[in-house]
N, C-alpha and C positions, 0 to 999 in steps of 0.2 A: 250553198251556205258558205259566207264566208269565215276566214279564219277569227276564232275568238270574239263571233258574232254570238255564243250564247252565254251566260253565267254559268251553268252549272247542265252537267250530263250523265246520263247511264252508262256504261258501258256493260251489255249480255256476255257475259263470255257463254258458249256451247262448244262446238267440234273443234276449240282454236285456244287451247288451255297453254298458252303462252302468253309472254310480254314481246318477247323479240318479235320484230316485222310481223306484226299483226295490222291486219290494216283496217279492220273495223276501231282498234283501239286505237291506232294511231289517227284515225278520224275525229274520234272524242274528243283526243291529245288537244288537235287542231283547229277544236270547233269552241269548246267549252273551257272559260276558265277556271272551271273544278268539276272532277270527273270523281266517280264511283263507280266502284266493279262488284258486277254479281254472277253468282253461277246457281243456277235451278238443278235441284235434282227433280227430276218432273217427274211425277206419279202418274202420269199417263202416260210415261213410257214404263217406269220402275214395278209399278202394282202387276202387270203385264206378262214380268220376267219369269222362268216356270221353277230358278232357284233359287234359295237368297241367299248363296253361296257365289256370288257373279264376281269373276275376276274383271270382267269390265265394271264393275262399281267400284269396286278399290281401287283397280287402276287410275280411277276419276279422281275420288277422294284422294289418294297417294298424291297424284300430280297436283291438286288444289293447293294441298297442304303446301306444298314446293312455290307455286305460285303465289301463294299470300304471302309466304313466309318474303320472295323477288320484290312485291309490292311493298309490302309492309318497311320493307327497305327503302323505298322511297316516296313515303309517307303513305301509304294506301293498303290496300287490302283487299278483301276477298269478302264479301257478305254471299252468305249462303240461305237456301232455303229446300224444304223438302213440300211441296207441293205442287198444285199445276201452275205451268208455267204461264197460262193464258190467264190466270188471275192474279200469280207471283209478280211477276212484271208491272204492269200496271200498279196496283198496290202500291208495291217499292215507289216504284218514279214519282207518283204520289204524295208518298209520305216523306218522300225526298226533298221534292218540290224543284225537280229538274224541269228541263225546257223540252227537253229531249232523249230519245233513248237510242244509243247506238249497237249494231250487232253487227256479222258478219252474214252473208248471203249463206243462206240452206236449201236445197234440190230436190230431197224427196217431198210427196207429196204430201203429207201429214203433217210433216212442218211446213211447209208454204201453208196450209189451211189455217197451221197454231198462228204463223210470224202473222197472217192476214187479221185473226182475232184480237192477237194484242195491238195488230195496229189501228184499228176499228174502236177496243178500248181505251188508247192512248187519245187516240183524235177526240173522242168525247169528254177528253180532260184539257183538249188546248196544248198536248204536248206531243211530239214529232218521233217519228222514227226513222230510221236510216239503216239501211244495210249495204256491206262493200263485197267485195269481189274478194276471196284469199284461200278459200278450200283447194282450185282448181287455177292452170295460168290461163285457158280459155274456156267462156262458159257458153252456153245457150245456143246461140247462133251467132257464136262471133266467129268459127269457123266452119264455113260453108263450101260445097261444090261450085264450078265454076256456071253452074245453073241457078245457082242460089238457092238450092237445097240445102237440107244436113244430110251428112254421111251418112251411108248404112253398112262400110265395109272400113275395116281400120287403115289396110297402109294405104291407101291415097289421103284419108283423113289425117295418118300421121306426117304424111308429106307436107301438107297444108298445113297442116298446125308448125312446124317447124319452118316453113317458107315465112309463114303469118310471123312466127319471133322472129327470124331473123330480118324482117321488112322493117320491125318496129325497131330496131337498133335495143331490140331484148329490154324496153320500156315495161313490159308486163312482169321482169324479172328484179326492178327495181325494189331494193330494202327497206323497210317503214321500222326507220329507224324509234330506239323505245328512250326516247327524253322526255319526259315529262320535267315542266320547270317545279321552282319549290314551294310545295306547298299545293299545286295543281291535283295530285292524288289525293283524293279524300279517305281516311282512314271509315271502317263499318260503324255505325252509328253505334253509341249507347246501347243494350241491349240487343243487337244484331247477331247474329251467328255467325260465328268463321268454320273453315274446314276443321280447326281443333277442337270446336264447340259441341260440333253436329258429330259424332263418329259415324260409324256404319251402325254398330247398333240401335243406336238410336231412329235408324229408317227402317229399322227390322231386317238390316242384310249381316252378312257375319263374315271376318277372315277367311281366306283362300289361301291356297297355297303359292299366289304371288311369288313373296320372297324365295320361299324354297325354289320356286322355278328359276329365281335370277332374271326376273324381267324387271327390268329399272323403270321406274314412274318419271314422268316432269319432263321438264328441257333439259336438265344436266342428264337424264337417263339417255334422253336420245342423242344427245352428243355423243355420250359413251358407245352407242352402239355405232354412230355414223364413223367417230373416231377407228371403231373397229374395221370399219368396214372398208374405207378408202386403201386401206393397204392389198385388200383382197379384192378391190373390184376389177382389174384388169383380164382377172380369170373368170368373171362374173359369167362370161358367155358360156363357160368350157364349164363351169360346176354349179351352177344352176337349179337343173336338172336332177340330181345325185343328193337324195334324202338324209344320208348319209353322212354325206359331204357338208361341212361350216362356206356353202357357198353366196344362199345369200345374205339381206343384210339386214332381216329381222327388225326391219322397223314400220311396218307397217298397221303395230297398234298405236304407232307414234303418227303416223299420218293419219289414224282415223280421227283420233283425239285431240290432232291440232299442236302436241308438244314438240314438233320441228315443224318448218313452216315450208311447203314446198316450191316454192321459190329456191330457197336456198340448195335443196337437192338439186332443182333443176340444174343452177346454177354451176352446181358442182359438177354435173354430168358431160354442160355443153362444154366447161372448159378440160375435158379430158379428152374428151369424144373424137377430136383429129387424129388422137393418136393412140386408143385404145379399144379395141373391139368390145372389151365388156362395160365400156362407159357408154357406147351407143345403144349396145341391148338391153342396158340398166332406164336409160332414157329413154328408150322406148315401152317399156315398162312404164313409164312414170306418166306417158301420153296418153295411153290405155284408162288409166285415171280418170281422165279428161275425157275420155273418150265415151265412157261410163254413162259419166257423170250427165255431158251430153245429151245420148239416148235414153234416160231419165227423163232428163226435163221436156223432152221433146215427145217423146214417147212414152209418157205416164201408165198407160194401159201393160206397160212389162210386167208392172208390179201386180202379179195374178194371173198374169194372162201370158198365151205365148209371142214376141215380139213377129215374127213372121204366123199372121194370126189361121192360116191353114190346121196349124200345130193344134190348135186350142181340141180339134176333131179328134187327137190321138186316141186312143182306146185302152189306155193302161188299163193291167189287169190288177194291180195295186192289192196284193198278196199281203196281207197284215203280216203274218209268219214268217213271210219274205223278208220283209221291210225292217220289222224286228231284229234277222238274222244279221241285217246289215249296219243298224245301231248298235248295236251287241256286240258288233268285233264276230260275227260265228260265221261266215258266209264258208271257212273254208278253204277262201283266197288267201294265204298272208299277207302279199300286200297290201292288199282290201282292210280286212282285220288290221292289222299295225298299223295305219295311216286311222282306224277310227278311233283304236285306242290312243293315238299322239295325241286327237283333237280332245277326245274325254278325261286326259289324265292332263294336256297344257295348255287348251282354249287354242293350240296353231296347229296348223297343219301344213305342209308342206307345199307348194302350187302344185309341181308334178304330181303330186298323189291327190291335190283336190281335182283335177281333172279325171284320174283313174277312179276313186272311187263314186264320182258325179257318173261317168261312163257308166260303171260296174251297175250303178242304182236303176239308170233309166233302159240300160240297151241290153244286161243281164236279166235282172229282178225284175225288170218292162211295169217299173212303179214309177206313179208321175214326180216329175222333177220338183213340182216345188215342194214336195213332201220333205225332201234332200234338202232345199234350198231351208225350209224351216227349221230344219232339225241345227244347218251349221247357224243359222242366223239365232239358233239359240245356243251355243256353245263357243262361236268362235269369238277370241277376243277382239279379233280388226273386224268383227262384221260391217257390213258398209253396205244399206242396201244397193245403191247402184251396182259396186263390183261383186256382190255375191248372186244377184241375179244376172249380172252380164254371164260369170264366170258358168251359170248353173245351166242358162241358156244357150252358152255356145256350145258346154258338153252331151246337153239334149238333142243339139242340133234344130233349136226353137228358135233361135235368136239371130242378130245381125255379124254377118259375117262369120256365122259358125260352123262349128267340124259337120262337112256334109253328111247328114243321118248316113250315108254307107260304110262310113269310115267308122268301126266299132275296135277301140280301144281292147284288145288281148288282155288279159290283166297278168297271164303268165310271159309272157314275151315282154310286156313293160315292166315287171319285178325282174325281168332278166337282165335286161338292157339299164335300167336307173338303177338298182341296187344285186349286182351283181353278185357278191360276196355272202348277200344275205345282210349284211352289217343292218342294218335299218329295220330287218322285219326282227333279227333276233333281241335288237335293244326291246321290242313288244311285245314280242312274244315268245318267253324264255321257255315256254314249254316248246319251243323249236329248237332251242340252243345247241342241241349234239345233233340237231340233222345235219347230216352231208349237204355240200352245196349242190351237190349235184340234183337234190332234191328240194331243197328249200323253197324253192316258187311254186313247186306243184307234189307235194309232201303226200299226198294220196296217189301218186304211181310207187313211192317206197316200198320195196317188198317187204313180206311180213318180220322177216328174220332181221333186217335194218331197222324196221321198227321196234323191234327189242331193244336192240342193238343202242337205240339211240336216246329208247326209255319216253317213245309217245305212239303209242298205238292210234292213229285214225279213225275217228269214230266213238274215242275214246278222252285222251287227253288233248286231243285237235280234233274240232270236227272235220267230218267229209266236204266235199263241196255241196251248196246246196242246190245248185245247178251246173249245166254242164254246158260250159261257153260256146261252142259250137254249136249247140241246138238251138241255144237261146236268140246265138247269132241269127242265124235264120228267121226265126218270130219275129226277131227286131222289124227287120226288115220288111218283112211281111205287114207290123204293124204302122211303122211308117209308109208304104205303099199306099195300104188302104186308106185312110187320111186323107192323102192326097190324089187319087183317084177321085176325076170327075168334080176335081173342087172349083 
């Protein structure tokens, strides 16, 4: 299509609730000489959710609101709608009387099915759709083995995908830049909904405790945090790790949503990376993304199922009372407990401790993984299917390039080693507060006169463990054998 070959265009906004270097809307920008922007709250995802308490819905709406407010500045705006997306779309364009509807490329498999339907009912109106490349800097099969495979293990993958930028003279990291000429943004038509129109009530969701948390919404929010963080990313490698510790860089409900655009992080990574070890382990981090994203699209069957499909044979014993124990905060563990009350009380959790606690679920409590995987995909505010199944299935040791099933995660030796002091389990659980450090990872060998002492009897105002890691270790193992025995 060439430039300003149509009159008039959609712009979807979804996972990419910016103006800057957007490149689906820069596509519109380029294509149409009057563009409109909408954003679907879609009921087939929303009707779904099990609270209407979702920090990721306000988070949406928050960021909307910011984004209309960036448009409306120059001359446009933000139409909203609370229905399906696969009818929503259509309709609008419709009643619009565009040529075309432009979006940005989506990976899981639910949306390829939606973007497929509404492009099915656009075609039967005579009007076009388009989607670009911006979630991710490589997608599909644009990085491959030297067999012309895809990867199944990351750091050769990340070596490629980094040889592949640096061949393109970092082309895939170029900025879509956000000009629109005057009068190009179309304001929301007469009667149309904006983000101030439609609140959350109005969809039946309700205030969270967002603010109180200090999570900033929009593109100015994620500035603010990236602002924060470039000071501190040089030690990114060295505090990481440490729950505790303000090490990383907490924007990664801003990458799910699209309000920094990952270009620009990249961006910022390669030009540190010569000379900084936490700029390389941040970047690499960011490839993992990608890498995700990937084995998704390639390998669809993750979603349910286990990626090395042996797995799918496991034989969880999948303990309801177990399982419980370990939404609950009660297993016993502190760090276990603390890391689920983070996720319960501020939609995030830590990485190091979503690996410990994913460990503790499948290779302790021997309850199948995606039980886990459902429980954060409904709490966490960055859920991401790609990276919460990669992350759920490397800790299973179900997936590509994961922690070998032998390798079982200690949960007291990793509270020892990541939060040493205790600082991170006591922010959780204050009925710890006066234990000794000497006890605080494993609070049931305290003698009884220290439990006095300390004013938490075991068993009592902290549960016992409800397993005994060591034994369990064992079964794990045993359960993974059988499996794969004879497969």
């Amino acid at each position: 299509m060439t430039e300003a070959a149509l009159d008039s265009a959609l712009f979807w906004f979804r996972r990419d609730l910016r103006a800057d270097d957007n490149a689906g809307l820069g596509a519109a920008l380029a294509a149409a000489r009057r563009v409109w922007c909408a954003f679907v709250f879609d009921r087939a995802i929303l009707d779904r959710l099990p609270s209407r308490a979702d920090r990721r819905v306000e988070f949406i709406h928050e960021s909307l609101l910011a984004l209309d407010r960036r448009l409306a500045a120059a001359g446009g705006g933000v139409v909203v709608c609370h229905a399906d997306a696969r009818e929503a779309i259509p309709s609008l364009a419709r009643s619009l009387g565009v040529q075309a509807v432009f979006a940005n490329h989506d990976y899981e498999p639910e949306a390829i099915a939606r973007d497929q339907a509404v492009a099915d009912a656009l075609a039967a109106e005579g009007i076009g759709f388009e989607t670009r490349k911006d979630q991710v800097v490589f997608e599909r099969r644009e990085v491959l083995t030297g067999g012309g495979t895809v990867f199944g293990v990351f750091t050769p993958y990340r070596n490629a995908w980094l040889k592949k930028l640096d061949e393109s003279g970092a082309r895939e990291l170029a900025e879509v830049p956000f000009s629109p000429a005057p009068a190009q943004l179309q304001p929301p038509p007469p009667g149309a909904l904006r983000p101030d129109t439609l609140p959350l009530e109005a969809m039946g969701f309700e205030q969270t405790n967002l603010t109180e948390l200090g999570i900033p919404a929009g593109e100015e929010g994620a500035r603010t945090l990236l602002d924060a963080f470039l000071p501190r990313i040089d030690r990114y490698h060295e505090r990481r790790d440490f729950p505790a510790v303000k090490g990383p860089s907490y924007l990664s409900v801003h990458l799910r949503f699209g309000t920094v655009p990952l270009r620009r992080l990249v961006r910022l990574a390669r030009e540190r990376a010569a000379a900084s070890e936490g700029a390389r382990v941040w970047l690499s981090e960011l490839v993992w993304r990608d890498f995700y994203f990937m084995i998704l699209s390639q390998h669809p069957h993750v979603v349910g199922g286990a990626w090395k499909r042996v797995y799918d044979r496991l034989a969880f014993e999948d303990d309801p009372a177990l399982f419980a124990a370990w939404c609950e905060a009660r297993t016993g563990y502190p760090i276990v407990d603390a890391a689920m009350r983070q996720l319960h009380r501020t939609g995030y959790m830590h990485n190091r401790l979503r690996m410990i606690v994913a460990s503790f679920l499948v290779k302790d409590l021997l309850v199948d993984w995606r039980r886990g995987e459902r429980h954060f995909a409904d709490h966490l505010n960055d859920f991401d299917l790609a990276a919460n199944n990669g992350g759920w299935q490397w800790a299973a040791s179900t997936g590509c390039d994961a922690q070998p099933y032998f390798r079982i995660f200690n949960p007291v030796s990793q509270s020892q080693r990541f939060d040493p002091d205790g600082k991170f389990i006591r922010r959780y659980l204050p009925e710890l507060d006066k234990v000794p450090v000497k006890y605080i990872h494993a609070p049931w060998t305290m003698p009884a006169l220290e439990q006095r002492m300390a004013g938490c009897t075991i068993g009592s105002d902290y549960p016992a463990p409800v397993v005994d890691h060591a034994v369990q270790r064992v079964r794990a193992l045993a359960m993974f054998k059988a499996a794969t025995t004879d497969a």
